[in-house]
Phi, psi and omega in degrees: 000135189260143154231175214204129192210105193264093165281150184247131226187120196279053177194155194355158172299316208225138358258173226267131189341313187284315155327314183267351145322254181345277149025274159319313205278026208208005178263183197271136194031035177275134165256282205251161181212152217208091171285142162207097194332096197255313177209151180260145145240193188315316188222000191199138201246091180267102179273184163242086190266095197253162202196105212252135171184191184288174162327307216263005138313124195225107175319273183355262176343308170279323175313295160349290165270018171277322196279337176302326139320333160093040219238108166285101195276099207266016162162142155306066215279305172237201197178101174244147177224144166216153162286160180279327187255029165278141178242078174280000000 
C-alpha cells in the first residue's frame, strides 16, 4: 500500500526546508518528501508538504516529529491510499 499525505504546515525561517525535508525522509516508511513555498513573512514560512510512503507511515509521527521542529501542522489538505501493484 502506497500513502500519500499533503500537509499545510506553519514554520520558523529555521530550520531550513532542506532540513526539514531530510528530516521527514529519514521517518519510517517514508520514500519521498517534496516542500513547497507558499508565503514567507517576517518570522514564519507557510509551506506544502507532501509526503509519499508505505503502510508503516505514521501521521502521528511526523506531526510529532514537525513539533519538534518547532513546525505547526495547520490541516491535512489531501490524503491518497493506492494498492501497490495499481498502474495510473
Amino acid at each position: 500500500m502506497i500513502i500519500e499525505y499533503t500537509l499545510d504546515i506553519l514554520k520558523p525561517h529555521h530550520p531550513s526546508n532542506d532540513l526539514l525535508a531530510r528530516t521527514l525522509k529519514e521517518l519510517t516508511g517514508v520514500r519521498a518528501v517534496s516542500v513547497k513555498t507558499d508565503e514567507i513573512d517576517q518570522k514564519t514560512t507557510s509551506i506544502f508538504v507532501n509526503i509519499k510512503g508505505t503502510a508503516e507511515m505514521s501521521l502521528e509521527v511526523i506531526t510529532r516529529t514537525l513539533e519538534e521542529l518547532n513546525c505547526s501542522l495547520h490541516s491535512v489538505d489531501e490524503v491518497k491510499v493506492e494498492d501497490k501493484d495499481w498502474i495510473s
